[in-house]
C-alpha positions, 0 to 999 in steps of 0.5 A: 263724202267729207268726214262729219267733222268737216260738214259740221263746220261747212254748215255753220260757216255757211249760216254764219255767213247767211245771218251775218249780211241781212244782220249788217241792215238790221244792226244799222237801222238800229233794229237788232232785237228785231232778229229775236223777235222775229227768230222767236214769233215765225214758231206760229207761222211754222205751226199754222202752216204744219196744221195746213199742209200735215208735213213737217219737211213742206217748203210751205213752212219756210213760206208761213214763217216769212210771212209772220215776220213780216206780221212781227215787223207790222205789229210792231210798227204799228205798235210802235207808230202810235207813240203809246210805246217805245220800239222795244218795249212794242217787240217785247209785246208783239213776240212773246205773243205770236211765240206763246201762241205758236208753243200752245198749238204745238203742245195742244195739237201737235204733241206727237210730232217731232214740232217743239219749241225745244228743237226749233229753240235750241237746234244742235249742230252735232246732229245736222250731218246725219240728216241727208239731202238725197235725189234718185239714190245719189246723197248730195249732202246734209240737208241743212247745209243745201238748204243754207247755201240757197239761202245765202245765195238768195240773200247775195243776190238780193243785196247784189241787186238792191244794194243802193237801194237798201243803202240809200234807204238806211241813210237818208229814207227821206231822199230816197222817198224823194227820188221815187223809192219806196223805203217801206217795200225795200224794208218789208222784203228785207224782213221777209229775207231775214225771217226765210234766213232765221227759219231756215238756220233752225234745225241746224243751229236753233233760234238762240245761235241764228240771233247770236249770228245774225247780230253779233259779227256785224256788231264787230265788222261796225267797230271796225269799218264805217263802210257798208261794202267793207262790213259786209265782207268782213261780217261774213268773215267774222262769221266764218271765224267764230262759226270754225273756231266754236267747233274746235272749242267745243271739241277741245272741251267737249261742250255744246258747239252753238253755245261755243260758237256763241262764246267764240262771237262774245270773244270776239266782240270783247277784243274789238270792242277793246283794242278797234283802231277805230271805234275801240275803248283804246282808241277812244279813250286816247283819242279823247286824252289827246283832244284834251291835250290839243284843247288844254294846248289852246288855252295856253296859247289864248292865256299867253297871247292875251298877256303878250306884250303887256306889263304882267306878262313877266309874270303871267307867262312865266313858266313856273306860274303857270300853276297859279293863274291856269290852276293845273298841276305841274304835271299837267303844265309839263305835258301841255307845255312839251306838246305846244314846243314839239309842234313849234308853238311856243318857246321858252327864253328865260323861264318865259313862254313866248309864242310863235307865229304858228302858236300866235295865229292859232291863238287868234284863231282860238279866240275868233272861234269862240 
């Protein structure tokens, strides 16, 4: 047997990991909030299925609260497919709904059970160690952490399985539908993976770190890869990352490890958001600046080839008039002029900016483009 410590960190890596990959399809259908909504509705499905089978360890539970997922992801549809309301603004109804009636039977009719929306909310991982999975005497492990790896094994192999189906239904539904899927069967069975997954991560974690999970390191793998397979694995990476870090900085400070492990996400999402070679704030902004450099670079060749040739252009093509009839400032013109000569595209006799072939062609180019 492992010391608490290290289960503790095998099982949020192992939930990390199991939100993260069914979270990639939602993050990329643009349904992110549907997690919250379906993290927080299933509470009626696990209530109803209590009230049938008078047992709160039944895997019946785990099928109720699939089952009002894929209620949740219906209604809302629903809700949503008569224009009246806006795709957020029908989860906003839809959830809080199905919640608020899952906390009234709780607090009506189950009182004296350990069935609250305390717990199922905000679920501490401190404890998932102490609550044992045992078979014939033998303590095969903490329950939560056997009860995440079925899952993620589950969800490994439905993506495995299904996986061009769910890419081609995301991308482009209507050539999916064309070539005989069914994009609303590959949808709905997804949404059942993503609520079996959710209800499952609740006593270990609560809803709160399944939907901080189960969204935030796709979000991150999204900035940085535009490739399914690549944010998969790096979701899971992430995962893993924020879920070990987390514990070691609720450790440091003694704090709530679910709410470390959420700020450890929030961390990490900053700095991508930031510094991403690809879709960072950085790297956009200097993409940007340079594109604005390129564009400026072509006016000037546009300017000096329409005067080229001509009487005015000793005046219009010298350098220190620039200012004058393209009305920039002359550190602009300097930066503009340095980038056209570094890429050969003009040069400078005299005081005067003369192109060259390479800047001549792209000047004509420039102009039959617009």
């Amino acid at each position: 047997m492992i010391g608490p410590e290290l289960e503790i960190q095998f099982i949020a890596s192992v939930v990390a990991v199991a939100c993260a990959l069914p979270g990639v399809f939602l993050v990329l259908r643009k349904m992110a909030m549907m997690s919250d909504a379906i993290s927080h509705s299933i509470l009626f499905g696990i209530v109803v299925m209590f009230f049938v089978t008078k047992e709160i360890t039944s895997p019946l539970l785990l099928l109720g609260a699939a089952a009002t997922g894929i209620i949740t992801v219906g209604m809302v549809e629903m809700t949503h497919k008569t224009k009246l309301l806006k795709e957020d603004a029908s989860i906003g109804i839809v959830f809080p709904l199905l919640f608020s009636i899952g906390v009234i039977l709780i607090s009506k009719y189950a009182g004296d059970v350990h069935l609250d929306s305390d717990a199922v909310l905000l679920g501490e991982l401190a404890f998932a160690p102490f609550d044992r999975f045992v078979v014939l005497g033998i303590d095969i492990g903490p329950k939560s952490l056997i009860v995440m790896l079925v899952i993620l094994v589950l969800n490994i192999l439905f993506i495995a399985i299904f996986y061009k189906e769910l890419k081609l239904t995301i991308f482009d539904p209507g050539l999916a539908r064309a070539l005989g899927f069914n994009p609303n069967i590959i949808h709905y069975t997804l949404m059942a993976f993503v609520s079996i997954t959710a209800v499952g991560a609740f006593d270990a974690v609560g809803s709160i770190l399944v939907v901080a999970l189960m969204i935030g390191p796709p979000a991150i793998a999204y900035l940085i890869t535009e490739r399914l397979s690549r944010m998969l694995v790096l979701s899971a990476v992430l995962g893993v990352l924020s879920a070990v870090s987390g514990y070691w900085l609720a450790s440091l400070f003694d704090v709530s490890i679910a709410g470390s492990i959420a700020t450890m996400i929030g961390v990490l999402f900053v700095l991508t958001f930031l510094f991403s070679p690809l879709n960072g704030m950085i790297a956009l902004m200097y993409r940007k600046r340079k594109q604005g450099i390129v564009f400026a670079a072509r006016i000037l060749l546009v300017h000096l080839s329409h005067h080229e040739g001509k009487p005015e252009s000793e005046e219009e093509n010298r350098y220190h008039n620039l200012d004058k009839h393209l009305h920039w400032n002359k550190e602009r013109i300097k930066k503009i002029v340095a980038y056209a000569q570094d890429r050969k595209l003009i040069h400078i006799e005299n005081e005067m900016l003369l192109l060259t072939d390479s800047g001549r062609k792209l000047a004509q180019t420039s102009i039959t483009a617009s």
